[in-house]
C-alpha positions as CSV (number, residue, x, y, z in Angstrom):
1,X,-70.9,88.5,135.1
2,X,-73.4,86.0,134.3
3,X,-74.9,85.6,131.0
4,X,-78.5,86.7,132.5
5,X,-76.5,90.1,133.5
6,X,-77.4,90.8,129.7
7,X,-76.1,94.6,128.6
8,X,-75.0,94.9,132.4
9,X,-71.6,97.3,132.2
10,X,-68.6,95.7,131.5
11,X,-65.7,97.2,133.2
12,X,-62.3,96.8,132.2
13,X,-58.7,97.4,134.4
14,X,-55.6,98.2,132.6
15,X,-52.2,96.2,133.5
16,X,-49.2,98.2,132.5
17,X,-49.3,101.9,131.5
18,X,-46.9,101.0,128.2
19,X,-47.4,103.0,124.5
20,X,-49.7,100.3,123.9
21,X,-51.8,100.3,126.7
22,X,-52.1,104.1,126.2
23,X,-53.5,103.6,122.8
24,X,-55.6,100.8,124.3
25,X,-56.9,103.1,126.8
26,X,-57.3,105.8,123.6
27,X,-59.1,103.5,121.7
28,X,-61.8,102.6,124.4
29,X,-62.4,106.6,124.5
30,X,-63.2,106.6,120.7
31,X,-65.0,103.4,121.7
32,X,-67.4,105.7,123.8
33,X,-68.1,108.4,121.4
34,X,-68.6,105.7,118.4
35,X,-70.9,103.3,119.8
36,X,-72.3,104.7,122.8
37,X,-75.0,102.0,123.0
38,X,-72.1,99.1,124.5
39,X,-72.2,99.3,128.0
40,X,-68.4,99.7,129.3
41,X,-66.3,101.8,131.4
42,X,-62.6,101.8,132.9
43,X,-62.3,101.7,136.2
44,X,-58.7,100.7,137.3
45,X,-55.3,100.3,136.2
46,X,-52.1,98.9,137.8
47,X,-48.6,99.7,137.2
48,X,-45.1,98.4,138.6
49,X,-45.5,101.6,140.6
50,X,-47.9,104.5,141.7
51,X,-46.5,107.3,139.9
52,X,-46.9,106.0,136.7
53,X,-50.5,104.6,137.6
54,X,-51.4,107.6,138.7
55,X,-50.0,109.8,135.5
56,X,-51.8,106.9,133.3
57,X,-55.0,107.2,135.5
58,X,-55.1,111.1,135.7
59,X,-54.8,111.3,131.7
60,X,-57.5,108.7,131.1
61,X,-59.5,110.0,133.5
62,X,-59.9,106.6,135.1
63,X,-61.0,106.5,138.9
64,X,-58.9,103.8,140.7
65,X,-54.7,103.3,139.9
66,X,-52.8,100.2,142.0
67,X,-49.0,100.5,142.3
68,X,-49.0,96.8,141.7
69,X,-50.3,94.1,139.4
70,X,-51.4,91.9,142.2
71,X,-53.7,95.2,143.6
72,X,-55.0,95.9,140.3
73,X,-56.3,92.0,140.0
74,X,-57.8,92.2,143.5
75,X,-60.3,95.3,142.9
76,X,-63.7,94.1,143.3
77,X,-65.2,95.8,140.2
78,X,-63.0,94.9,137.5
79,X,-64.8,92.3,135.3
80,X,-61.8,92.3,133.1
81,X,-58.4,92.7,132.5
82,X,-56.5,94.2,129.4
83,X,-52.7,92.6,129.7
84,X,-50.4,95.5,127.8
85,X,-47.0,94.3,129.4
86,X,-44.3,92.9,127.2
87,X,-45.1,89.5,126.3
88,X,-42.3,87.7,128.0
89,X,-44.7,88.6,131.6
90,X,-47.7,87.8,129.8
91,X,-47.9,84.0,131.5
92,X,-47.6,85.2,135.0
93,X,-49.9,88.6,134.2
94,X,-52.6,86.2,132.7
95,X,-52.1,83.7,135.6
96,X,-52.3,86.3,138.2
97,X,-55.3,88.1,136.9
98,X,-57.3,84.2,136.1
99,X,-56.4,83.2,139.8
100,X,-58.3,86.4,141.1
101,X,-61.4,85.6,139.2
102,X,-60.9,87.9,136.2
103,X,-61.6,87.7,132.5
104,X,-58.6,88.6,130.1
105,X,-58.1,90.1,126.8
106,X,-54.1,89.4,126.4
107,X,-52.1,91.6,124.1
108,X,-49.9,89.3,121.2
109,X,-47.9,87.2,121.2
110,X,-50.3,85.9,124.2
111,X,-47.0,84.2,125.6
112,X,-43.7,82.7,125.0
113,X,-44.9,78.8,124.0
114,X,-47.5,77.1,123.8
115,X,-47.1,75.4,126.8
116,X,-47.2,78.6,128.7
117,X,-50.6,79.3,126.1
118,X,-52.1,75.9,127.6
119,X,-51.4,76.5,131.8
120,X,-53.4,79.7,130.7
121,X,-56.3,78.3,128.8
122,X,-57.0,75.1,131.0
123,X,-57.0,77.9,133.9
124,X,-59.7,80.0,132.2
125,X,-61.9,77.3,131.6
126,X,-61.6,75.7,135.0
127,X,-62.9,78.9,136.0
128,X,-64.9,79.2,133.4
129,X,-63.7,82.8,132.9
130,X,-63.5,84.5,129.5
131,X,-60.0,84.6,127.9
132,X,-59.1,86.0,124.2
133,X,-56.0,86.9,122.3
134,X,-55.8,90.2,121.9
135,X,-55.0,90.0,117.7
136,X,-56.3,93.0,116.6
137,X,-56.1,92.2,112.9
138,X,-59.0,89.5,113.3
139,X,-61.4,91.8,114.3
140,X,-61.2,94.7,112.0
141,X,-64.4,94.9,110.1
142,X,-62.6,95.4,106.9
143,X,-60.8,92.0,107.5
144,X,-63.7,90.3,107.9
145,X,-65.2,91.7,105.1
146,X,-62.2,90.4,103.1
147,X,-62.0,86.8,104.9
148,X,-65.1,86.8,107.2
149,X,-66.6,85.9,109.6
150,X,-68.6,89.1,108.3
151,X,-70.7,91.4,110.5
152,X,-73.8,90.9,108.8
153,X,-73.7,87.2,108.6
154,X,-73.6,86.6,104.9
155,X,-70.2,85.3,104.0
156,X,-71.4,84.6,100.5
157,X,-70.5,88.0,100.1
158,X,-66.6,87.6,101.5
159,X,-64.1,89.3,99.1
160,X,-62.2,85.8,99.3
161,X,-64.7,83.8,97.9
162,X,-63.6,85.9,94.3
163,X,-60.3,84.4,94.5
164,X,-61.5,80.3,93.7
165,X,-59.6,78.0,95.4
166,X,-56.1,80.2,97.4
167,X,-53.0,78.6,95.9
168,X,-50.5,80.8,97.5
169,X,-49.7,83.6,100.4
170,X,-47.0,85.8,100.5
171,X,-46.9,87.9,104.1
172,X,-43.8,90.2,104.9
173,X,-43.4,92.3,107.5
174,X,-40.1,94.5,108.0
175,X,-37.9,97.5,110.1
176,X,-35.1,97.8,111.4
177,X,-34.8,97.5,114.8
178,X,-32.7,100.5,116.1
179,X,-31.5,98.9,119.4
180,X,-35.0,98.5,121.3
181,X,-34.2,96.1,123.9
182,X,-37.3,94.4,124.0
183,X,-36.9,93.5,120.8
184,X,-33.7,91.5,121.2
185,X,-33.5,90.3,124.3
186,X,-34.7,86.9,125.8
187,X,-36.0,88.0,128.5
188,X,-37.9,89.9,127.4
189,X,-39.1,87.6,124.9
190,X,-37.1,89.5,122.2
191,X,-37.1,88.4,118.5
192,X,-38.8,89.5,115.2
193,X,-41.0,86.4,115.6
194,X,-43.1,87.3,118.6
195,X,-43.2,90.7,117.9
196,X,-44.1,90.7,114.1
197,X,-44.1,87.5,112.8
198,X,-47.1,86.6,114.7
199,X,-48.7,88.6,112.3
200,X,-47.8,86.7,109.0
201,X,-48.3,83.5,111.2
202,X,-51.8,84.9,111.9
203,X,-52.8,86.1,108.3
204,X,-51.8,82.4,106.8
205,X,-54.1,81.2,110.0
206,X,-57.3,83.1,108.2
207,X,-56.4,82.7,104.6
208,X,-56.0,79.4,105.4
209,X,-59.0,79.4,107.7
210,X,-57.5,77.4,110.2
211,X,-55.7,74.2,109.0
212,X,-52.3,73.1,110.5
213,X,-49.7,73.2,108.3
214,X,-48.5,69.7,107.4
215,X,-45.1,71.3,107.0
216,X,-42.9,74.0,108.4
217,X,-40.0,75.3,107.4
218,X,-37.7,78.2,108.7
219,X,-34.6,79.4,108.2
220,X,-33.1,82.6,110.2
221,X,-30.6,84.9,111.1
222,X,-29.8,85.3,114.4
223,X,-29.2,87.9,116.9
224,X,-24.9,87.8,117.5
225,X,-24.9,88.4,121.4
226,X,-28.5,87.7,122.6
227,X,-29.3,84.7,120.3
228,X,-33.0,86.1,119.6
229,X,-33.9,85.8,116.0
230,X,-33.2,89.2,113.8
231,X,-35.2,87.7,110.5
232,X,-36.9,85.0,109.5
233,X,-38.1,83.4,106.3
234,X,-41.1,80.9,106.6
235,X,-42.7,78.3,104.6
236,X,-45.8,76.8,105.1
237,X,-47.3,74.0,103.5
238,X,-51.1,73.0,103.7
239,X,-52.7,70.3,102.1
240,X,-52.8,69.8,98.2
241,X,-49.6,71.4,98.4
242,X,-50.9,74.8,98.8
243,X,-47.8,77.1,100.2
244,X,-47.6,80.4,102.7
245,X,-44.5,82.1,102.3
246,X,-43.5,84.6,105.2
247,X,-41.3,86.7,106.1
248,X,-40.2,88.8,109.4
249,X,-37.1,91.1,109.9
250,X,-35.8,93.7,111.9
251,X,-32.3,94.4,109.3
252,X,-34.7,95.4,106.3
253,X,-37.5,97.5,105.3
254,X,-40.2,95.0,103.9
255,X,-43.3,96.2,101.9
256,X,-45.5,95.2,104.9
257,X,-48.1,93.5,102.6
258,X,-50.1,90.6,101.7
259,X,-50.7,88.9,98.6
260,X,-53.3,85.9,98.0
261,X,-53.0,83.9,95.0
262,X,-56.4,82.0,93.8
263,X,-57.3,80.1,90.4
264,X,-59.7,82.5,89.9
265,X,-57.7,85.7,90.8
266,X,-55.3,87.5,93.2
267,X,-55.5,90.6,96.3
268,X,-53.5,92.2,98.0
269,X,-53.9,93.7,101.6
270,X,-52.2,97.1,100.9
271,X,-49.6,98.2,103.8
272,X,-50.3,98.1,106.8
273,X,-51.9,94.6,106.3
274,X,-51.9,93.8,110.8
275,X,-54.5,97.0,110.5
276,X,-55.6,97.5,106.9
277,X,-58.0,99.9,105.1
278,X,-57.0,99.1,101.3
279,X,-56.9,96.4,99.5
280,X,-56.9,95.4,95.3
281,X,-58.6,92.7,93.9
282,X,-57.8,91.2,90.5
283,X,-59.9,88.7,88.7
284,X,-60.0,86.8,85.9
285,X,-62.9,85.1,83.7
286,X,-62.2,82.4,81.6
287,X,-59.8,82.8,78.9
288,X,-59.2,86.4,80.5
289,X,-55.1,87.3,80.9
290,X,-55.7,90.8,81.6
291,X,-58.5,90.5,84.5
292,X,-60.1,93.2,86.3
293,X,-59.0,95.2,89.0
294,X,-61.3,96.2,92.0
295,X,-59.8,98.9,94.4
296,X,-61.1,98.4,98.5
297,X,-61.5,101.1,100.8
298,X,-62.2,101.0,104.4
299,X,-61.2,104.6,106.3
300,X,-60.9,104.2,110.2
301,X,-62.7,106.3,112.5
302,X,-61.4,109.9,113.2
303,X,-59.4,110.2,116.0
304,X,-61.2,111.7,118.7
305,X,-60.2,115.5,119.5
306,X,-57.6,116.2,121.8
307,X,-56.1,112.2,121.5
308,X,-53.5,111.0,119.7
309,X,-51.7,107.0,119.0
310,X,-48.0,105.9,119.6
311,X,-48.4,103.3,117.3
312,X,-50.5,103.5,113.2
313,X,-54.4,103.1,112.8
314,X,-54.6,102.4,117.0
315,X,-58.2,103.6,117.0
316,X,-59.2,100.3,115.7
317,X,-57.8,98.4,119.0
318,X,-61.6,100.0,119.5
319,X,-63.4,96.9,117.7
320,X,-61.1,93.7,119.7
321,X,-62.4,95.6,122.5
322,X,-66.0,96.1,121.7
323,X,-66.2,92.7,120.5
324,X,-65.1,91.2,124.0
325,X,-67.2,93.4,125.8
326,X,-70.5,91.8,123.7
327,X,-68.9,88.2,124.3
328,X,-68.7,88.9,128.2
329,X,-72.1,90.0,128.1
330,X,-73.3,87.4,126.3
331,X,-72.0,85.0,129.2
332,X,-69.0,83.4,126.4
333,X,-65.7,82.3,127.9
334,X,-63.8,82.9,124.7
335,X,-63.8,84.3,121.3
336,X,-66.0,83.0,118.6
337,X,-63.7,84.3,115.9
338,X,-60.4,83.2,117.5
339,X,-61.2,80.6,120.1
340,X,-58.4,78.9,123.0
341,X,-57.7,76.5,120.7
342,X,-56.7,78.6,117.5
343,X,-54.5,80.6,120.4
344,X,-52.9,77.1,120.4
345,X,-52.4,76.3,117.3
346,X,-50.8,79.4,116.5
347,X,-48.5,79.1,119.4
348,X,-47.5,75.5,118.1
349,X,-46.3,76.8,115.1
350,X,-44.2,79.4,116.3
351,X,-42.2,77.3,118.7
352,X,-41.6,74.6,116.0
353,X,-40.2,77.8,114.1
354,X,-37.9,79.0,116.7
355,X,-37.0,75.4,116.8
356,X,-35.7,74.9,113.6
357,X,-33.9,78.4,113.8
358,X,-32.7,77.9,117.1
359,X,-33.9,80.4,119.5
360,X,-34.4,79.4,123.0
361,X,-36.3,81.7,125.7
362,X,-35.3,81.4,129.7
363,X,-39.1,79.0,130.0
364,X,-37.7,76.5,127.2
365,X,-35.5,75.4,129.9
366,X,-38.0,75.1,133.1
């Protein structure tokens, strides 16, 4: 779709019929009924076989369902593809769907390493195709109210901008794992990291708003029999010495929140911080010990009638979506909010944490 194509309709196929790409395919309905104005529609989606394409396609109501990836990529009318396989695929899935002239909106973590991260963004933009991380968090509008970019363009009004100059972050997010094996083994790209840590990685990305880390730090417990990491603790240093501390686990609850420390106050990012609709805000004026506490509110949408989410506050997998439809239609080839190369950074990080705890996945080794 060319950039002249304007508010032409942008029309999406699914790969993978998992709990998340149900909820994606959920979340595109409420899509519809909130902002009918964007031009969009579903047209195909592909499974590892037909039964379970067809089951996905007859309860979305989509027209067209492939008994294969590589028939899914090949339809004619698909301007994009939504990747919702585990993320250990999500290099070849990406590859595949690039090679046949698609766009992509790839589910987190968008691969194993970054390596695999840069074979799939050089591809994109020798094609010139659009390619995002799919990192929901980024584009909730209540997160960028807090950190921006905002929706209205002011960022003078950001919620951050109370906090002075961010001293410190403290992320944590935490369950434990009741035997899921995509969460342990490698290869399946098991491992809290991937799977939840990407989270914290991603929130000390925005606080930080951007800057690599001129240290790492990690320490871990490791999986007995798979060797995939079970927790890890995380510090990250940025310069003047300002510190992100992080933590993900599968053998503990956590309290699943943020908390940013500034000179001129502190918030916190109530749970669940990855898809947020609280947050406190305490300030203080000169002098002041006590400060002043501010209380954030941002409700999601109702769920639509007759849908229902696997997984908490879904329905806002509705505004990632939206905002790649208006990027496609625009004629951009990636995100303006979390570009290729942020995708990249991120990525860098995490392998020089698995590094340092010592968890190796079956591409380390190609």
């Amino acid at each position: 779709m060319s950039s002249q194509e304007g508010n032409k309709v942008v029309r999406w196929g699914i790969l993978s019929t998992g709990r998340i790409c149900q909820d994606f395919a959920t979340a595109l309905k409420a899509l519809k009924q909130y902002q009918p104005e964007l031009a969009f529609e579903v047209v195909a989606v592909g499974s590892r076989g037909i039964e379970s394409a067809t089951s996905f396609a007859q309860r979305f109501n989509i027209p067209r369902s492939y008994g294969s990836y590589e028939e899914l990529v090949k339809d004619p009318e698909i301007d994009i593809i939504y990747i919702g396989s585990p993320h250990s695929y999500h290099a070849d899935h990406g590859v595949l769907a690039l090679e046949a002239g698609k766009s992509v909106l790839c589910e987190k973590s968008l691969a194993l390493s970054r390596a695999q991260v840069q074979t799939l963004v050089d591809l994109a933009r020798s094609k010139n195709l659009f390619f995002m991380e799919a990192i929901w968090t980024r584009y909730f509008p209540f997160v960028r109210s807090i950190f921006g970019p905002s929706e209205d363009g002011n960022d003078d009004a950001l919620i951050v901008k109370r906090l002075g100059t961010i001293q410190y972050l403290n992320v944590t997010f935490g369950f434990i794992d009741q035997g899921v094996p995509r969460l342990s083994e490698p290869d399946l790209g098991g491992g809290a990291l991937l799977d939840i840590g990407v989270y914290c990685v991603h929130l000390s990305d925005i606080v930080f708003q951007g800057e690599t880390p001129v240290e790492i730090k990690a320490v871990g417990k490791i999986h007995p029999e798979f060797q995939t990491d079970r927790q890890i603790a995380i510090t990250l240093t940025y310069s003047d010495n300002r510190a992100a501390h992080l933590l993900c686990t599968f053998l503990a609850h956590a309290p699943n929140e943020v908390t940013a420390i500034g000179t001129s106050g502190f918030l916190r990012i109530h749970t669940p911080f990855w898809c947020p609709t609280k947050a406190t805000l305490r300030t203080f004026a000169e002098k002041d010990k006590v400060g002043t506490e501010e209380v954030f509110e941002h409700p999601l949408p109702e769920v639509p009638e007759g849908h229902r989410f696997n997984f908490r506050n879904s329905i806002g997998l509705m505004y990632e979506a939206a905002y790649a439809v208006r990027q496609i239609q625009k004629g951009a080839t990636e995100s303006a909010i979390h570009g290729q190369d942020g995708s990249l950074r991120i990525m860098a990080i995490m392998d020089e944490i698995r590094r340092q705890v010592g968890v190796r996945y079956p591409c380390d080794l190609d």
